[in-house]
C-alpha positions in Angstrom: -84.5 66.6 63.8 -80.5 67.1 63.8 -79.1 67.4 60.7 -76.7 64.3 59.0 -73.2 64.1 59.4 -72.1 64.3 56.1 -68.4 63.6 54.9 -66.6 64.2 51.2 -63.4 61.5 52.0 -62.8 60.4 48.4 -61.7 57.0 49.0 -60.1 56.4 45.5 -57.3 60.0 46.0 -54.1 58.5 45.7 -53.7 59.7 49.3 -55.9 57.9 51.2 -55.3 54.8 49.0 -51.7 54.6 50.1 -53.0 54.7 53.9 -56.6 55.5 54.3 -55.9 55.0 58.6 -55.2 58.5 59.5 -58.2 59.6 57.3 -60.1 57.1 58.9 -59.3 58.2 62.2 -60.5 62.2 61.7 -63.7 60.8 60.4 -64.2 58.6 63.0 -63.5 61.1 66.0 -65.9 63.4 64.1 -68.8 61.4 63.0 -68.8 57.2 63.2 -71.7 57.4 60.6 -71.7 60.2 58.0 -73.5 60.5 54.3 -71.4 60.9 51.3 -72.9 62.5 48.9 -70.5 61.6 46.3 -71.2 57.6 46.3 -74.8 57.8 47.4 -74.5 55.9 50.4 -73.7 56.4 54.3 -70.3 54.9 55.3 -69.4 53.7 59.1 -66.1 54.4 60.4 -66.8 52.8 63.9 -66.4 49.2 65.5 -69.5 49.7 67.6 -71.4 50.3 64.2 -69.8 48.3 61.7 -70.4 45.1 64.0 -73.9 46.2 64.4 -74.9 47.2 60.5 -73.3 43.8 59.6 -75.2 42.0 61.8 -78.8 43.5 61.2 -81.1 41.4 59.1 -82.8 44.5 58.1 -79.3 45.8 56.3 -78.8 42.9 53.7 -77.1 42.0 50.5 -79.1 42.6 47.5 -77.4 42.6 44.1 -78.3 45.0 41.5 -77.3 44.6 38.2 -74.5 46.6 36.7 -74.9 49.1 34.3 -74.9 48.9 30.9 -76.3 45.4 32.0 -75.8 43.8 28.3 -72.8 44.1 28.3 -72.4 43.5 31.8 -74.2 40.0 31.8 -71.4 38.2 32.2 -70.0 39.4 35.1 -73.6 40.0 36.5 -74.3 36.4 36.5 -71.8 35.6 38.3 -72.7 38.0 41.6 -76.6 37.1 40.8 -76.4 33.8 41.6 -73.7 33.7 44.6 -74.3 33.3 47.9 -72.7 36.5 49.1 -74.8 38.6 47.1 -78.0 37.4 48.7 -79.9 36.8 51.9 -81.7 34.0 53.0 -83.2 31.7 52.4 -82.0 31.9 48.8 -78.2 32.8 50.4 -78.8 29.8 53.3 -79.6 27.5 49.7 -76.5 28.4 48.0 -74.0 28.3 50.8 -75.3 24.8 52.4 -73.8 22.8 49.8 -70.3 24.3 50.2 -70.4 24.8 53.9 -68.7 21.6 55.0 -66.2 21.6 52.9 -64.5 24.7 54.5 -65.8 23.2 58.4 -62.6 23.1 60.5 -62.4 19.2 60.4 -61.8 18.8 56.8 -59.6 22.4 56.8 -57.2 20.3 59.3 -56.9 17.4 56.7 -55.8 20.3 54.3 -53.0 21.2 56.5 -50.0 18.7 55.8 -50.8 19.6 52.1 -50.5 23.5 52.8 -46.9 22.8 54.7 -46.1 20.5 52.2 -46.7 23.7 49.4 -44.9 26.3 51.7 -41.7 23.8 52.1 -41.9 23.7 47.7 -42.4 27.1 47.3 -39.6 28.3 49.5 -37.4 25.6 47.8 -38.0 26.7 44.5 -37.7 30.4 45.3 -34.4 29.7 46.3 -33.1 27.5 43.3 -34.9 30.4 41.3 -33.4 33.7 42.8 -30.8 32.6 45.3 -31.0 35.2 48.6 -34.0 37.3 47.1 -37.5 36.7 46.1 -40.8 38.4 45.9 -42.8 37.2 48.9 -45.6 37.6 46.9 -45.7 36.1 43.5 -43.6 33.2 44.7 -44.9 32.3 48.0 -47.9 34.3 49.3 -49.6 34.2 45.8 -49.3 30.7 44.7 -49.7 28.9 47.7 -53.5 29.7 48.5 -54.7 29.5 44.8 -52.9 25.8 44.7 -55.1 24.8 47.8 -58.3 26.3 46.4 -57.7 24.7 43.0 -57.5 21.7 44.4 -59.9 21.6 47.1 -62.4 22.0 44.0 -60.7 20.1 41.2 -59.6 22.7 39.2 -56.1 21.4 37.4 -53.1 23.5 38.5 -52.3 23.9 34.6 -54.7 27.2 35.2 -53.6 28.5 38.6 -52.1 31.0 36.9 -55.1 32.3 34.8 -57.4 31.8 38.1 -55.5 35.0 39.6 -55.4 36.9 36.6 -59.4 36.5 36.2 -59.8 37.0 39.7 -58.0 40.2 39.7 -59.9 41.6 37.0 -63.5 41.0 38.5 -62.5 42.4 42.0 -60.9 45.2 40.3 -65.0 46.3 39.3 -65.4 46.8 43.4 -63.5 50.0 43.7 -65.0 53.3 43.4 -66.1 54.4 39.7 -63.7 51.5 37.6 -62.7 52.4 34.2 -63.8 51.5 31.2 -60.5 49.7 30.8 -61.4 47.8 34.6 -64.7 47.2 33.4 -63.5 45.5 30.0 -61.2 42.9 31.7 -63.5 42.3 34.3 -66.5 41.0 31.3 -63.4 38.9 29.8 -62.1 37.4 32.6 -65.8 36.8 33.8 -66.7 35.2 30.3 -63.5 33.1 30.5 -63.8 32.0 33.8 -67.2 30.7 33.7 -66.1 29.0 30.0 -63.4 27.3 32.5 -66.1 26.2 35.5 -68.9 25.0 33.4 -66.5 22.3 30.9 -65.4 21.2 34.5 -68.8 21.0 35.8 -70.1 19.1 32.4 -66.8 16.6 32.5 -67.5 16.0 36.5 -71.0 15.0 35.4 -70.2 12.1 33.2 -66.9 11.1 35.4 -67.7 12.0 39.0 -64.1 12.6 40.8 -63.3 13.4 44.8 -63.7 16.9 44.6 -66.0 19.9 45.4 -67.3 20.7 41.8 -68.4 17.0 41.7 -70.2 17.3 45.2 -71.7 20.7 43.7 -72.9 19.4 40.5 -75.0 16.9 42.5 -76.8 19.5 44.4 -80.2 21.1 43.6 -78.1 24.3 42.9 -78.2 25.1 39.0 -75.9 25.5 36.1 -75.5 29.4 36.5 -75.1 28.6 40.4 -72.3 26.1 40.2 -70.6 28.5 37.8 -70.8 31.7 40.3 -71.0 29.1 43.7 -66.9 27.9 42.0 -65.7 31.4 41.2 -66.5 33.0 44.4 -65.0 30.2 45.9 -61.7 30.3 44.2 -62.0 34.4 44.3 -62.5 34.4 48.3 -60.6 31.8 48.7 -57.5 33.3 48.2 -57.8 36.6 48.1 -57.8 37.0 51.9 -54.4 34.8 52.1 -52.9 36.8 49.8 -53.3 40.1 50.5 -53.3 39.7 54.3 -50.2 37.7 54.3 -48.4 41.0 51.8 -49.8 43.7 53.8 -49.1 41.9 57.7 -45.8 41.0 56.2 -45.2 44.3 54.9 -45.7 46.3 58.3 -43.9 43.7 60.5 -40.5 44.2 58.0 -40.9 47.6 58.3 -41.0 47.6 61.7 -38.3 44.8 62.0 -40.7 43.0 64.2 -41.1 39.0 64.0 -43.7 36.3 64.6 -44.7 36.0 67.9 -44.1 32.0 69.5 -48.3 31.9 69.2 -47.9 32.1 65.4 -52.0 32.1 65.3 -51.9 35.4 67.1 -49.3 37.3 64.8 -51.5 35.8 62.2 -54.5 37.8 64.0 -53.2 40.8 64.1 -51.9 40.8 60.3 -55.8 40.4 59.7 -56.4 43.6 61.8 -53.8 45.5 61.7 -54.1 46.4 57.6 -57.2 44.5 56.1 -57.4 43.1 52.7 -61.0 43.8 52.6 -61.9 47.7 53.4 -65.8 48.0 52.4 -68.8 45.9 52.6 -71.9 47.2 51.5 -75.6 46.6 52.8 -79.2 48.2 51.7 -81.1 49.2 53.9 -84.9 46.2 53.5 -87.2 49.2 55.9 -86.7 52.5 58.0 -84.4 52.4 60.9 -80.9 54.0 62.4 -77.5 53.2 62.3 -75.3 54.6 65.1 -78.4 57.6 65.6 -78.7 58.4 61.9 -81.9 57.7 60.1 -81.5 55.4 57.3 -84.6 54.8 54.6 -85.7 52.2 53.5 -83.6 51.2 49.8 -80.5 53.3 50.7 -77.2 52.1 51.1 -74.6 52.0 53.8 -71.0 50.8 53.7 -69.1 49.5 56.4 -65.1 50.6 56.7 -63.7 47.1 58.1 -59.9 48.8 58.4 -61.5 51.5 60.3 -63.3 49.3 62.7 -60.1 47.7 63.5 -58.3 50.5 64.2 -61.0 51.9 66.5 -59.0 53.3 69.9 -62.3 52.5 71.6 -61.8 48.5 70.9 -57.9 48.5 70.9 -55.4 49.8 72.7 -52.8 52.0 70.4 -54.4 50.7 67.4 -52.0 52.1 65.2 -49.0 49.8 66.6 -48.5 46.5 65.1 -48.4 44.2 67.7 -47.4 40.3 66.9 -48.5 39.0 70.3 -51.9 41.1 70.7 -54.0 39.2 73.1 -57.7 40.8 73.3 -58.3 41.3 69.2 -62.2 41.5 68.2 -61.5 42.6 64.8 -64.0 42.6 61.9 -61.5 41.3 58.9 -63.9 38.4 58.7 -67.2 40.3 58.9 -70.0 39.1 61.2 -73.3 37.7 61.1 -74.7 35.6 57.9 -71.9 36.9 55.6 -69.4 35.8 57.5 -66.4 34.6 56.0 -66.9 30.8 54.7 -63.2 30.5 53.9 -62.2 32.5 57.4 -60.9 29.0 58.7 -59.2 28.0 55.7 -57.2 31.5 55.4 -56.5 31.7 59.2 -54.7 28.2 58.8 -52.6 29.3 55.5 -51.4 32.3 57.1 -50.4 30.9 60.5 -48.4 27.8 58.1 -47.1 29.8 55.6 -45.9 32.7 58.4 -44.4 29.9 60.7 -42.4 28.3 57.6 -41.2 31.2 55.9 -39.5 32.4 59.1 -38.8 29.3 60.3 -36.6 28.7 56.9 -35.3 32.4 56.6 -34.9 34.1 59.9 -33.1 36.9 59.1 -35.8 37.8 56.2 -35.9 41.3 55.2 -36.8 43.8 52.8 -35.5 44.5 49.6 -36.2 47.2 48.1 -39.8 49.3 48.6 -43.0 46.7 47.7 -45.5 47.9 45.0 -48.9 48.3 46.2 -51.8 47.3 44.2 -53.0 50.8 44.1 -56.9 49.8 45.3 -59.0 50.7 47.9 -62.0 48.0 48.7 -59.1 44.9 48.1 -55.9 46.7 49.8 -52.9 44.4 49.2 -49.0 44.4 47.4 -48.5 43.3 44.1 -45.0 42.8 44.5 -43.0 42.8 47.9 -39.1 41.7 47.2 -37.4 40.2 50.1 -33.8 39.3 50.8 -32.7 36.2 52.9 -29.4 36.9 53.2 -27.7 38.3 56.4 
C-alpha cells in the first residue's frame, strides 16, 4: 500500500493566517488530501474532494463534547442540540421547522426592509463621520444582525451584545483557543441562552409574528429552541459580514468596482476570500477520500478557500474578478449542510454592495483595515473608508 501524504501547514502561524492562498496552493499541487499529524485529522485542499467529502453521507457531523466538559456545558449545549452539528434524521428534525422561514419567497419579502437599513446606515455614517467611516462596524456589521434580530424577534436593544456573544463562541473554532477564548466563549454562551430562553418563555404566554414564536410551537425542545435561535442569529450574519469586509477589501485594493450584475460581484466576493475556511466531518465506516484510506471514527477537514481557488475549476483563481461568469464555488458547502441562510446572505450582499456604491462611487480606502486575526472565520474587524474624491 502507498504511504499517506502527510503535511505539517500550521494553520494558526501568523503567516498563513494573513493569506493562507499561496500555502494553499503548494499543498494542493503536492497532495489534494494529506494527514496532519498535528490536529489529528486529514485536511483537503481540492475542489474535486472538498465537493465530494461534503457530500458523502458516510463523512457526517457528529458533535463531541468539549473538554473539560463541566465547565464547557454551556457552550456544549448549544452545538448538541443544533442542527448543524448532526445528521439525519435528528438534523432533518431540527432544521424542518426553521427551513421556510429562510425559503426564497419570504427572503424577497425581507428585501425592501434590507434597502430600507442600507439607505439608514449610510445616512447615519455620514451625519456621524462626514467623508469617512468604517465599512464594517457601521454598515457591513449592523445591517445583517438587524435583519436576523428581527426575522426572529429578538429586540434591536441587544444587537449589539448578539455580535459580541457571537464572536466569542466562533472564536472556540480556531485551532487550540486559549484559555482566555475558551472563557468568553462559556460567558457569552451562558448569556446568550439567558437571552433566548426569557424570549422563548414570554413568546409562550404572548405569541407574536416572529420565528421564536413559530419555534416554540414546534415539537423541538427547550434546549433546542435555545441552540436552533443562536445558530440562527450566529450564521445568520456571520457570512454577510465577513464576506462583504473581505470581497470589499480585495476589490479597493485592486481599485476594481461592482460589476452591472451586482449578484455576480456578490459571487465572486463569496469565492474569491471565504469567511468560512474549514468544515469538519468524521468519518461513520472505512472508505477513501481523493485515494487515501480513511477509518472509520477519524476526521477529515475540508479547506473551502482552497477549493475555490482550485486552478482546475477556475481560470486564474487568484484574480478577483467582479463579473466571473462560470463560479462553482463551495462558500456555501454542499449536500445536507448546506447553508440555510445562503439565500438570505446572497440577497444582503448584492443590496448592501449595490447601495453603498450606488451612494458613494468614488469609495476608497483609508488607511490599512485590521483583520480579525482567525483562521476557520477569516474576516476584518475594522476596514475605514473614505467617500470623498
Amino acid at each position: 500500500m502507498p504511504s499517506v501524504p502527510t503535511t505539517s501547514i500550521d494553520l494558526s502561524s501568523p503567516e498563513v493566517v494573513a493569506d493562507p492562498y499561496p500555502f494553499f496552493a503548494e499543498e494542493r499541487a503536492a497532495h489534494p488530501v494529506a494527514w496532519h499529524e498535528g490536529l489529528g485529522l486529514y485536511l483537503v485542499f481540492d475542489h474535486a474532494g472538498v465537493s465530494a467529502v461534503q457530500r458523502d453521507r458516510r463523512l457526517g457531523r457528529l458533535w463531541t463534547d468539549k473538554e473539560p466538559a463541566p465547565y464547557l456545558e454551556p457552550f456544549n449545549l448549544l452545538h448538541r442540540n443544533q442542527m448543524m452539528e448532526n445528521e439525519p434524521p435528528t438534523h432533518t428534525r431540527l432544521r424542518r421547522p426553521v427551513a421556510s422561514a429562510f425559503g426564497r419567497g419570504h427572503i424577497e419579502r425581507l428585501r425592501p426592509r434590507v434597502v430600507d437599513l442600507a439607505a439608514e446606515l449610510l445616512a447615519e455614517a455620514a451625519v456621524q463621520g462626514g467623508d469617512e467611516f468604517d465599512v464594517i462596524a457601521d454598515y457591513a456589521e449592523p445591517l445583517p444582525v438587524l435583519v436576523i434580530a428581527e426575522l426572529l424577534g429578538v429586540p434591536a436593544e441587544h444587537t449589539l451584545s448578539l455580535r459580541d456573544w457571537s464572536q466569542a463562541i466562533v472564536r472556540m473554532y480556531e485551532p487550540s483557543p486559549s484559555p482566555e477564548v475558551v472563557d468568553a466563549a462559556v460567558r457569552a454562551s451562558v448569556d446568550f441562552a439567558d437571552l433566548v430562553r426569557d424570549l422563548a418563555d414570554q413568546r409562550r404566554r404572548t405569541p407574536v409574528d416572529d420565528l421564536i414564536t413559530d419555534l416554540v410551537a414546534t415539537e423541538l425542545s427547550d434546549d433546542e429552541v435555545v441552540a436552533a435561535v443562536v445558530l440562527l442569529l450566529n450564521a445568520g450574519h456571520e457570512a454577510s459580514v465577513n464576506v462583504f469586509g473581505n470581497g470589499l477589501v480585495a476589490m479597493l485594493e485592486r481599485g476594481l468596482r461592482p460589476a452591472e450584475d451586482t449578484a455576480a460581484t456578490v459571487e465572486e466576493m463569496l469565492r474569491f476570500d471565504s469567511a468560512l475556511q474549514l468544515f469538519e466531518r468524521t468519518a461513520t465506516e472505512d472508505l477513501e477520500v481523493g485515494g487515501v484510506p480513511v477509518a472509520a471514527g477519524e476526521k477529515v477537514a475540508v479547506l473551502l478557500g482552497s477549493a475555490n481557488r482550485d486552478p482546475a475549476v477556475f481560470a486564474e483563481p487568484d484574480e478577483f474578478r467582479p463579473d466571473r461568469a462560470t463560479n462553482p464555488h463551495l462558500a456555501f458547502g454542499v449536500g445536507v449542510h448546506f447553508c440555510l441562510g445562503a439565500p438570505l446572505a446572497r440577497m444582503e450582499l448584492s443590496e448592501s454592495l449595490f447601495h453603498l456604491f450606488n451612494v458613494y462611487p468614488d469609495l476608497r480606502l483609508d488607511g490599512p483595515p485590521v483583520p480579525r486575526g482567525t483562521f476557520v472565520l477569516r474576516g476584518y474587524h475594522s476596514v475605514p473608508v473614505t467617500t470623498g474624491v
